[in-house]
C-alpha positions in Angstrom: 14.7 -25.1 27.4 13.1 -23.3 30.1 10.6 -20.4 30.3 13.4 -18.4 31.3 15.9 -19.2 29.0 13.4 -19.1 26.5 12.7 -15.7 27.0 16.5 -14.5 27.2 17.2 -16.0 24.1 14.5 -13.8 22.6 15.6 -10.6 24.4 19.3 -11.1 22.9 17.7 -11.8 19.2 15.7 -8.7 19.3 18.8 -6.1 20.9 20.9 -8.0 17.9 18.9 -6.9 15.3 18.5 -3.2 16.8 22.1 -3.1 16.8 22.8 -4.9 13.4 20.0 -2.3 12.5 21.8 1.1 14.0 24.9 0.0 12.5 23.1 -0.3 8.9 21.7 3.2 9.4 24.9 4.6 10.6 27.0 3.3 7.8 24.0 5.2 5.5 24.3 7.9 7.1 28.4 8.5 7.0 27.9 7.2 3.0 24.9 10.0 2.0 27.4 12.6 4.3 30.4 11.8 2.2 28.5 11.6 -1.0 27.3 15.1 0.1 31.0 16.4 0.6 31.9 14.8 -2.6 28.8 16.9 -4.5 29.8 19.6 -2.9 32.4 22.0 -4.9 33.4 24.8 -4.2 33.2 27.6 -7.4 36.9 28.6 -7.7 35.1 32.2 -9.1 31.7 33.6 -8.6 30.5 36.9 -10.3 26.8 38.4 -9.9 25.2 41.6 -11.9 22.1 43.1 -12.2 20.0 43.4 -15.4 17.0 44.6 -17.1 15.4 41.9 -19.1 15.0 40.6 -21.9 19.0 40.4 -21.7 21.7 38.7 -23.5 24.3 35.9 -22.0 27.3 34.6 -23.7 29.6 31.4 -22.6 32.1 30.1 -24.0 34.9 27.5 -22.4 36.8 24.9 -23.8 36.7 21.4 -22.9 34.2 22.5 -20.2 30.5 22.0 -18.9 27.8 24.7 -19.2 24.5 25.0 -17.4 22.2 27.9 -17.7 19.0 28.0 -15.6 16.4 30.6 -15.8 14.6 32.1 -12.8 12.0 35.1 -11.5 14.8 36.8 -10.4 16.8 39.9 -12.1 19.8 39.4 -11.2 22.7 36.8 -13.0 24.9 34.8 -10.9 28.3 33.7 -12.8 30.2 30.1 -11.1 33.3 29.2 -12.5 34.3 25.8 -11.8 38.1 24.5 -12.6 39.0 20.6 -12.5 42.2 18.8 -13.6 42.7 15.2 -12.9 39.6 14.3 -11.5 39.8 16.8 -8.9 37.6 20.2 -7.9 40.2 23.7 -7.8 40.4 26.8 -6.2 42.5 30.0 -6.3 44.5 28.8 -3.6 45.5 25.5 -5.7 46.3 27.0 -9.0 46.4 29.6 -11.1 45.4 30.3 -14.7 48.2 32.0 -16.4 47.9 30.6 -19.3 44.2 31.1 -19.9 41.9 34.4 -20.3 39.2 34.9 -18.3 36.3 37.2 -19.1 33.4 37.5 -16.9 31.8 41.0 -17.4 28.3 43.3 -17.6 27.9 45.7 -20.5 24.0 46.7 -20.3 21.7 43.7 -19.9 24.5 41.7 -21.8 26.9 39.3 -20.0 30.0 37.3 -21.0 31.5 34.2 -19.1 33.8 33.1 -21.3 37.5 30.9 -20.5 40.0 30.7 -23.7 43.1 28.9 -23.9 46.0 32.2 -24.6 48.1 29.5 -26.4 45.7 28.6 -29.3 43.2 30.8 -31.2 41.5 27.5 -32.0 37.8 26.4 -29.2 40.3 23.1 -29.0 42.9 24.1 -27.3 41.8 22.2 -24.2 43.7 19.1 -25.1 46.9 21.2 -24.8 46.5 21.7 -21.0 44.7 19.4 -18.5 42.6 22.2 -17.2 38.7 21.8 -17.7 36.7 25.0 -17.3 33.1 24.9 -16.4 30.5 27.6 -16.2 27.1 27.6 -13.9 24.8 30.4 -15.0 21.8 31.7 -12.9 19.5 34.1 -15.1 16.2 35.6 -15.3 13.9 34.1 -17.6 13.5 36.0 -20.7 17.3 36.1 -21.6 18.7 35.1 -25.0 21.9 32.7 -24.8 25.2 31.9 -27.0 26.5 28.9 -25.8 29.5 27.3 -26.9 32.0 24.1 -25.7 34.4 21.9 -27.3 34.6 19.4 -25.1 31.7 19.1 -22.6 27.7 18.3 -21.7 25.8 21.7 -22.2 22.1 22.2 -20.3 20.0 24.9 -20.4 16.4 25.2 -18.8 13.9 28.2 -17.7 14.6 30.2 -20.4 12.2 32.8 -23.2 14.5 34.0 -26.3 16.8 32.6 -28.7 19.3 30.2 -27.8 22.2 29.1 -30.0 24.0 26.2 -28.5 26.9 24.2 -29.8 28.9 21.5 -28.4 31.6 19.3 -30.6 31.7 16.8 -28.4 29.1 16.7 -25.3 25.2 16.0 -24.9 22.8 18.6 -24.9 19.9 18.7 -22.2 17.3 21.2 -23.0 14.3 21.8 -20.7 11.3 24.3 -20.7 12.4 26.6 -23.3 10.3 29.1 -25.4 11.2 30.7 -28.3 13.9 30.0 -31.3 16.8 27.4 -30.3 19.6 26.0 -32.5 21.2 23.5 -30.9 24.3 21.5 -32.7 26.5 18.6 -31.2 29.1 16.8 -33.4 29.3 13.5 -30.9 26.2 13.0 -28.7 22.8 12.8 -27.7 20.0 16.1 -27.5 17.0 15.8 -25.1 14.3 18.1 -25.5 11.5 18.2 -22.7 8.3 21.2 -22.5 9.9 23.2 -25.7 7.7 25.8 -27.8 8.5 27.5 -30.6 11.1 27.4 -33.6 13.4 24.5 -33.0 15.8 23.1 -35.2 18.4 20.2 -33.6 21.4 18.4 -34.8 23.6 15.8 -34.1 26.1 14.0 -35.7 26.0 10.7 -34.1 23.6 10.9 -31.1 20.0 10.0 -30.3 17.9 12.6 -30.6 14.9 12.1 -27.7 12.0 15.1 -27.8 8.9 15.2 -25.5 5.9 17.6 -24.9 7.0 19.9 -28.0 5.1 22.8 -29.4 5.6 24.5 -32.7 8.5 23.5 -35.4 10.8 20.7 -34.8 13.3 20.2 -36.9 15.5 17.1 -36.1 18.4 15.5 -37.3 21.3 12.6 -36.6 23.7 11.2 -38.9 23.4 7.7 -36.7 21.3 7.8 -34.1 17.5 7.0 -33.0 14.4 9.6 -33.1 12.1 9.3 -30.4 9.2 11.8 -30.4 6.1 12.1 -27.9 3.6 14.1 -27.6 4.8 16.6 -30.0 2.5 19.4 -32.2 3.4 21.0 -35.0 5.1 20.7 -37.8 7.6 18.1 -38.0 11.3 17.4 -40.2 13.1 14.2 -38.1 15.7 12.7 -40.5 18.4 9.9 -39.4 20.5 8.4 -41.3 20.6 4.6 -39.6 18.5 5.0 -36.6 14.6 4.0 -36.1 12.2 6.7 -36.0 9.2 6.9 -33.4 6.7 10.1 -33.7 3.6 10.4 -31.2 2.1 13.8 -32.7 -0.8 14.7 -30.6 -1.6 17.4 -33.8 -0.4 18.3 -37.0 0.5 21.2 -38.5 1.4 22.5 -41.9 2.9 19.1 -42.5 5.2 15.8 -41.0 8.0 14.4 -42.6 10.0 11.5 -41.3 12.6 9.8 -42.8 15.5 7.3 -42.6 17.7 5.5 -44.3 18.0 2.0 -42.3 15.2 1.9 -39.7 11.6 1.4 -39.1 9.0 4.6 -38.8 6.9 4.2 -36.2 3.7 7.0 -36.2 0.8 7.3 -34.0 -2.0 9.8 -34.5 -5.0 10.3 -33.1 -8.4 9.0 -33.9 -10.5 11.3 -36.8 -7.5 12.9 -37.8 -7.5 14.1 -41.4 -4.6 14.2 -43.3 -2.8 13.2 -46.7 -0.8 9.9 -46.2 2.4 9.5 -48.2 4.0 6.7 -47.0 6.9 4.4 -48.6 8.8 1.3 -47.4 10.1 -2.4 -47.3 7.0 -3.1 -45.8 3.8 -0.3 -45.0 1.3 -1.2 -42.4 -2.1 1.0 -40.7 -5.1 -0.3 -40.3 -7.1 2.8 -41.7 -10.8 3.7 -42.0 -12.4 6.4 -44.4 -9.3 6.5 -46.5 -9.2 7.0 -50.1 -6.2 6.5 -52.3 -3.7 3.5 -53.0 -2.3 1.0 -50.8 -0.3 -2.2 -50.8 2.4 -3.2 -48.7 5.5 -1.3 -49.7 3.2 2.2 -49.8 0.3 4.0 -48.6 -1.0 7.0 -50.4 -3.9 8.9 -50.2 -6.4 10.9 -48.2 -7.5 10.1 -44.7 -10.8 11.6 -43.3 -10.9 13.6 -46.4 -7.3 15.0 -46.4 -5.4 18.0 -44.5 -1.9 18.6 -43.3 0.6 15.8 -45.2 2.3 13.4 -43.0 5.4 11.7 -44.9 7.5 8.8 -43.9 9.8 6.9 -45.6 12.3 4.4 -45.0 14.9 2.3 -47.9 15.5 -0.6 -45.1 12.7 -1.3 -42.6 8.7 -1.1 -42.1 6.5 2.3 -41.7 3.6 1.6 -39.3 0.9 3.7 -38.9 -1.2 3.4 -35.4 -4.1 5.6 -34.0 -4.9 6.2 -30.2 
């Protein structure tokens, strides 16, 4: 092969691979677009008011999503989303006749709520293949009754009390401050940056809390516990899950318990507590402890005693580790 030739055949390598190369980008670039249109919906109702805080918000909808997001601003911003079969509606594809609608302002208190006429039951999605969602912009410090019988609920951003139940959806709850009962009958609850008076359940969900501050109060009927970097004072109970607890303090006292997992606790170095401990098999590795051990139990005083951490377990192994 001559010089020439040589050279050519390098040439049409090179403008191959820029082309094999634009077409790759291309065929990104009409995917992400399309994605984008897909994302995209269109609210088939959108309300706004303005309120003085601290303020009050109410949603209800059945079969539907909610998420509630707090922000600096005053103002609340109400979106109503409507989906049947998969696809995104607006007022121009169908009406809801057989549904009442109330989204409304009275003071600093607002109500987005969608009920079925039909049934005076939260169920009454199954009976029509309509699924209503609500997306709720507020300010901050705003309190929050939250209620679905069908779908996920999230709420992040917020300072007040928060009630939230869902029969059948997850719960995703994200920098929150102040007193929040949150219930689901069917899945999991993720807690991330909460503070203050918490109490969670769930029927037959995990149950996943991290960077929590104050009382935690935590409970599945089947499902895992997994808790990190958590302070305060701790209830987790499951019924056949495992049980993982990295407290980064104590307070008045930690009690962990399940039925048919393993407890798994770490603590860290020099803390003093009173160890009460109890399972197939016990494990820790402990210094300046006082009190009885073997390898179904551990009680006693560690460092002198303080705030009681309990565990117990009636089919698996308690370990206790220090970092």
């Amino acid at each position: 092969m001559t010089a020439r030739n040589t050279y050519l055949t390098k040439v049409l390598i090179a403008l191959s691979f820029s082309l094999i190369l634009s077409l790759i980008m291309v065929s990104s670039s009409v995917a992400s677009a399309n994605q984008e249109s897909i994302n995209q919906e269109d609210p088939y109702r959108i309300e706004e008011f303005n309120i003085n805080t601290p303020g009050e918000l109410q949603v209800r909808t059945s079969g539907g999503h909610i998420t509630v997001e707090g922000s600096n601003s005053n103002s609340v911003r109400v979106e109503m989303y409507v989906r049947k079969d998969g696809e995104n509606l607006n007022s121009s594809d169908t009406n809801l006749d057989k549904w009442d609608i109330d989204i409304s302002q009275s003071g600093n208190s607002v109500n987005a709520i969608a009920k079925y006429k039909d049934n005076n039951g939260w169920s009454s999605w199954n009976n029509d293949r309509h699924s209503i969602s609500f997306v709720v912009l507020v300010p901050r410090e705003m309190s929050t009754n939250l209620k679905t019988s069908g779908g996920h609920i999230k709420a992040k951003n917020l300072e007040g009390n928060q009630a939230i139940t869902t029969s059948g959806g997850h719960l995703n709850l994200a920098n929150l401050k102040g007193q929040v009962e949150a219930k689901t009958s069917g899945g999991h609850i993720d807690l991330s940056n909460l503070e203050g008076d918490l109490n969670v359940k769930t029927s037959g969900g995990h149950i996943t809390a991290n960077s929590v501050v104050g009382t935690l109060q935590a409970r599945t009927s089947g499902g895992h516990i997994t808790l990190s970097k958590v302070d305060g004072t701790i209830e987790a109970k499951t019924s056949g899950g495992n049980i993982t607890a990295d407290l980064e303090s104590i307070g008045k006292y930690v009690d962990l318990r399940t039925s048919g997992g393993n407890v798994d606790i770490s603590i860290p170095n020099g803390t003093s507590a009173d160890l009460a401990l109890r399972g197939t098999f016990v494990n820790g590795k402990l210094n300046n402890f006082s009190g009885e051990m073997d390898k179904h139990k551990i009680k006693g005083q560690l460092h002198g005693g303080g705030p009681k951490i309990s565990a117990r377990t009636s089919g698996g192994t308690v370990s206790l580790n220090f970092n």
